[in-house]
C-alpha positions as CSV (number, residue, x, y, z in Angstrom):
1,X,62.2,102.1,76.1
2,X,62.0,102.5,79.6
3,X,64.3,101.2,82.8
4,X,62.1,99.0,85.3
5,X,62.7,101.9,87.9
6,X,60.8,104.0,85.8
7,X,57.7,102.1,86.5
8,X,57.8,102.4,89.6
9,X,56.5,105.4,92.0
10,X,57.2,106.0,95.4
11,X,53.9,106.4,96.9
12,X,51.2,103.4,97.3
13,X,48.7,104.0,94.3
14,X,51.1,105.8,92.2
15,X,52.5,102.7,90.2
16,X,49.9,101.2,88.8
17,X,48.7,104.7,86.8
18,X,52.2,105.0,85.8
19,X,52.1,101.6,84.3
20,X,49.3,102.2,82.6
21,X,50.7,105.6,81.7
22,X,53.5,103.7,79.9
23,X,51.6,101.1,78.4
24,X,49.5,104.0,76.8
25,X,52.5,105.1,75.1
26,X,53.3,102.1,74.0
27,X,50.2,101.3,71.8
28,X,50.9,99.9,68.5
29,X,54.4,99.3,69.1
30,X,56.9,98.2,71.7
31,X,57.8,98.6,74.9
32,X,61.1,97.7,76.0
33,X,62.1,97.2,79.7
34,X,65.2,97.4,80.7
35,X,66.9,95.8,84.1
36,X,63.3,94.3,84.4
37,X,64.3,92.0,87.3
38,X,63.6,95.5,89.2
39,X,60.4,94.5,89.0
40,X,60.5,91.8,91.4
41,X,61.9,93.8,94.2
42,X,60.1,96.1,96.8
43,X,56.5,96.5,97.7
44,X,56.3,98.8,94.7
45,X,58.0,96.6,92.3
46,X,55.9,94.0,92.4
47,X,52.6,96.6,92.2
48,X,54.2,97.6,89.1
49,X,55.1,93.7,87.7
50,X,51.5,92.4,88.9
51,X,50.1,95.8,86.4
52,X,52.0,94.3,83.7
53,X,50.6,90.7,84.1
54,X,46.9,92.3,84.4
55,X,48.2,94.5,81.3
56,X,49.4,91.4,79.0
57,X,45.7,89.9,79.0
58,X,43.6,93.3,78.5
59,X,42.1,93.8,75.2
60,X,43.0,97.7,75.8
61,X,46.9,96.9,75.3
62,X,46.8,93.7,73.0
63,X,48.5,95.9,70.0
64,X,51.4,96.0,72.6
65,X,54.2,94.2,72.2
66,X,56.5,93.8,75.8
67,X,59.9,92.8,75.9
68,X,61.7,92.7,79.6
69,X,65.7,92.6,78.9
70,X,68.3,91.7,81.8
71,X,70.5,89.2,83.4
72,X,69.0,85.5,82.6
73,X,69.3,84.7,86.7
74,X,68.0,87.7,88.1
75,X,65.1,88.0,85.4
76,X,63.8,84.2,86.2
77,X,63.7,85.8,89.9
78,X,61.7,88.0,88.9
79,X,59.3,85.9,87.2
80,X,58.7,83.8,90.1
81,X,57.5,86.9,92.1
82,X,54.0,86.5,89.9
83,X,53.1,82.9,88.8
84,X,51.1,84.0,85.8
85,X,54.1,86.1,84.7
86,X,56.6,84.0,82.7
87,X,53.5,82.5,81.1
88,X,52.4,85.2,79.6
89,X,56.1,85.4,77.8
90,X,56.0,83.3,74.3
91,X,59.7,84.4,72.9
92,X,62.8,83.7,75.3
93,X,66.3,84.5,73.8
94,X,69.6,84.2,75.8
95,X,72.6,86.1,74.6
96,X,76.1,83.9,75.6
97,X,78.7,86.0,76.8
98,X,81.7,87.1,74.6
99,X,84.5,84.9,74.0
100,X,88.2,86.3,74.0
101,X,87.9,86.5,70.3
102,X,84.8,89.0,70.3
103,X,86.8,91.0,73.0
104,X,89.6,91.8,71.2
105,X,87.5,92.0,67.9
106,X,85.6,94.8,69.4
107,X,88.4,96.4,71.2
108,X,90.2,97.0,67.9
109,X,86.7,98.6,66.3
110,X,87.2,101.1,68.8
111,X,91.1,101.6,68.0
112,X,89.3,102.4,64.2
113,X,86.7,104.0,65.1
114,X,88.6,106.7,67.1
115,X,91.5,106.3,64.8
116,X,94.4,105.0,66.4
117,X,96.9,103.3,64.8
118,X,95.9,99.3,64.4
119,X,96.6,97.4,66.9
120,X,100.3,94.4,66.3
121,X,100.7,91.2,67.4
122,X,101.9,92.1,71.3
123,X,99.1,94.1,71.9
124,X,96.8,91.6,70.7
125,X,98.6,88.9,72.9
126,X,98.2,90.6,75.6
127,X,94.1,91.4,75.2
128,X,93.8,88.3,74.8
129,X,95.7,87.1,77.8
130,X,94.2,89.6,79.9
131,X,90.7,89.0,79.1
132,X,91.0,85.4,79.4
133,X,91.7,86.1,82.9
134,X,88.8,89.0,83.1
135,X,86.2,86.2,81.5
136,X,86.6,84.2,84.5
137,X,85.8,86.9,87.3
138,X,82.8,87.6,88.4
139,X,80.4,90.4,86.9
140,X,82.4,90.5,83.3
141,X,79.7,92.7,81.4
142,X,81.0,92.1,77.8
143,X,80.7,95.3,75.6
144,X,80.8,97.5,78.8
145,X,83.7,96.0,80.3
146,X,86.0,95.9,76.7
147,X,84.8,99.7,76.4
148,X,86.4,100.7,80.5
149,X,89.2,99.0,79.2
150,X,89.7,100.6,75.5
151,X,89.3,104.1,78.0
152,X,91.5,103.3,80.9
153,X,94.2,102.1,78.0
154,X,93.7,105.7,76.3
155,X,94.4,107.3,79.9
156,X,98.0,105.5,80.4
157,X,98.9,106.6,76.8
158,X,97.8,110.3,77.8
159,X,99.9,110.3,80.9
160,X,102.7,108.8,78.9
161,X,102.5,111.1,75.8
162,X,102.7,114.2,78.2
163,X,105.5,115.5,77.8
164,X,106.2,113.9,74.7
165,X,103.5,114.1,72.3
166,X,103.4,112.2,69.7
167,X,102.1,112.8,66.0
168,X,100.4,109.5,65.4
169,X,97.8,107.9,67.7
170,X,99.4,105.1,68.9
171,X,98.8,102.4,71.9
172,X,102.0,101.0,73.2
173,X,102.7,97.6,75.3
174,X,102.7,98.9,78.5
175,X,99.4,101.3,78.2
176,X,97.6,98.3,77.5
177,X,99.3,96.4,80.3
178,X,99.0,98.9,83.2
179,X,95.2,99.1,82.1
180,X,94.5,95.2,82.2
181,X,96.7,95.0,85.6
182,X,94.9,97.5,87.0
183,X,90.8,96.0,85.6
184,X,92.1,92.8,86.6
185,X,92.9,94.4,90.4
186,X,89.6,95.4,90.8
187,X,87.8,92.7,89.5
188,X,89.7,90.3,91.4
189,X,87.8,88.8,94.7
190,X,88.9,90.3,98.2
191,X,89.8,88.2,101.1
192,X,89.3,89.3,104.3
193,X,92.5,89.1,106.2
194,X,92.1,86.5,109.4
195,X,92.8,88.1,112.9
196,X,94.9,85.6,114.7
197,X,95.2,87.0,117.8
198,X,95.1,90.5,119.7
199,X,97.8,90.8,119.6
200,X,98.6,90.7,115.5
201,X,95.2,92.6,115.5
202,X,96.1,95.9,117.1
203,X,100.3,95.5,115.8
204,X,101.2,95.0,118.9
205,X,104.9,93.4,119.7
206,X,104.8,89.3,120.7
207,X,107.5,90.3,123.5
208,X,107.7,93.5,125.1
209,X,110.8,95.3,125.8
210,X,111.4,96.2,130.1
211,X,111.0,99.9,129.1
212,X,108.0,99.2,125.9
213,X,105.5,97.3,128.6
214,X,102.1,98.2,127.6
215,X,101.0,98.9,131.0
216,X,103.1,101.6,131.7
217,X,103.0,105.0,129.8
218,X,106.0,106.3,128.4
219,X,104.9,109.3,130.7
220,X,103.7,107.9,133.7
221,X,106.3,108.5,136.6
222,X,107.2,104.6,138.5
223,X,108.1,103.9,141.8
224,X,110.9,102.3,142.5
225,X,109.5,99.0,143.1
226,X,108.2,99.4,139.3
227,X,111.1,100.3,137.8
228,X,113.1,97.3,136.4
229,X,116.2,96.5,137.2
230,X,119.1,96.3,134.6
231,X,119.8,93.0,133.1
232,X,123.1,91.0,134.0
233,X,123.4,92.7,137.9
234,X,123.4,89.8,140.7
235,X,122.7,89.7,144.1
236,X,126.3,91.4,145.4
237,X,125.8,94.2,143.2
238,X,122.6,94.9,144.6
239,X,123.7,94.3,148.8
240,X,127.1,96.8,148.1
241,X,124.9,99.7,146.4
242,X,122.2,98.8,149.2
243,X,124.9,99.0,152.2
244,X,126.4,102.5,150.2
245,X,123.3,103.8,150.4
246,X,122.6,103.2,153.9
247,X,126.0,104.4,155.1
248,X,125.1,107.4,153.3
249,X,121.9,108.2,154.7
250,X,123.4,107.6,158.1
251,X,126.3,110.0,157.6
252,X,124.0,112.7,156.5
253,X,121.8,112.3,159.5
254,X,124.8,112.1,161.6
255,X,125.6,115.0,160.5
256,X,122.6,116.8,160.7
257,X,122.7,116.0,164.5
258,X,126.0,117.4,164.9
259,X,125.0,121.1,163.5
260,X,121.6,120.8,165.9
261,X,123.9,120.4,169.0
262,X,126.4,122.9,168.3
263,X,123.5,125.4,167.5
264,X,121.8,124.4,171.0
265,X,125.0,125.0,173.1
266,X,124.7,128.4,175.6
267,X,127.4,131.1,173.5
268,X,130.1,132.3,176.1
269,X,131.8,135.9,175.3
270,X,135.6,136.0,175.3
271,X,135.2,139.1,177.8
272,X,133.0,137.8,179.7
273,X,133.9,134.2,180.9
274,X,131.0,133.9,183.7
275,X,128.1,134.6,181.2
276,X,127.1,137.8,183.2
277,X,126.4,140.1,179.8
């Protein structure tokens, strides 16, 4: 038994002697490839796929029996890589899928087999509701699949029976419901969330507070021309505290021109009233 892979080398050259390698092996018996739509894929793949077809009608390798084993669409695109290939095939069998039935069938073989406690009537329900849904997705693997789920169901019992173990193995509803709800998650298809606007896209608000604008920092110092003015003030408002300002700024300059002259003025002693000393 090898993998398709196996066949293959990495280096021009190198495939075909390793399919003949293989082959050699193989003499008076089988060889069975597995994943063999690898074949059809890469430079390499096909070197190795067009080996086998030269292989198939040698009288060196016609004790040889070849079986290729994968998916039923990805092996007939494989066999279209070579033209002679699929002819040289004289057997073709096609496994169906499981049904619900066999799912739950096989599910309780490994209850047995690792000696749990047989499965009742809710937990049977609910396999069978759960893979009904799991059927339906894309990439359902059968065997494989019903196995992840017999382990991830054995996981929720281990974090449930913790702290209180427990002295029979024993699955409960809701290990075997937190393990379908959480296969079923990952199976389900993704749908890539639509970006209405630049706005939704980078969270920002659709109105923007005066103080939250998004061109000024929360930082940045503004000028008063920048700065907004409060809401609810009218036009009086703003002429009185404009006028109260003024007055202000005139009385301090006012001012300032008062202390100038008095410090400009000649000083005149008492005791000396002419200015002489």
């Amino acid at each position: 038994e090898r993998a398709a892979l196996d066949l293959v080398a990495d280096y021009v050259g190198q495939t075909k002697t390793r399919v003949h390698k293989t082959l050699a092996d193989a003499k008076g018996g089988c060889l069975f490839v597995d994943e063999a739509y690898n074949l059809g894929e890469g430079q390499f793949g096909k070197e190795a796929c067009d080996t086998v077809v030269a292989a198939m009608t040698s009288e060196e390798y016609q004790n040889v029996t070849i079986i290729f084993a994968g998916y039923a669409a990805e092996v007939d695109d494989m066999f279209r890589t070579n033209s002679g290939l699929k002819s040289r095939f004289t057997h073709f069998f096609e496994f169906p899928d499981w049904t619900v039935d066999d799912c739950v069938a096989f599910f309780a073989i490994c209850a047995n087999k690792e000696k749990f406690l047989p499965l009742d009537n809710n937990l049977t329900g609910i396999l069978r509701g759960g893979f009904e849904i799991l059927l339906s997705l894309e990439g359902w693997a059968n065997g494989r699949d019903v196995k992840r789920l017999w382990d991830e169901s054995k996981s929720q019992r281990a974090y449930r029976v913790f702290d209180e173990p427990e002295s029979e193995k024993a699955l409960i509803d809701s290990d075997v419901q937190q393990a379908v709800a959480s296969m079923i998650k990952s199976r389900a298809p993704k749908t890539r969330k639509s970006n209405t606007s630049t706005r939704r896209r980078h969270n920002f608000p659709a109105t923007f507070p005066p103080t939250q604008r998004p061109d000024v920092m929360p930082n940045e110092e503004k000028t008063p021309s920048e700065e907004r003015l409060p809401e609810n003030t009218d036009e009086a408002t703003l002429v009185e505290e404009s006028v109260e300002f003024d007055e202000t700024m005139v009385d301090d300059e006012n001012a300032n021109e008062d202390e100038k002259d008095v410090s400009s003025e000649p000083h005149h002693d008492d005791d000396d009233p002419d200015g002489d000393l």
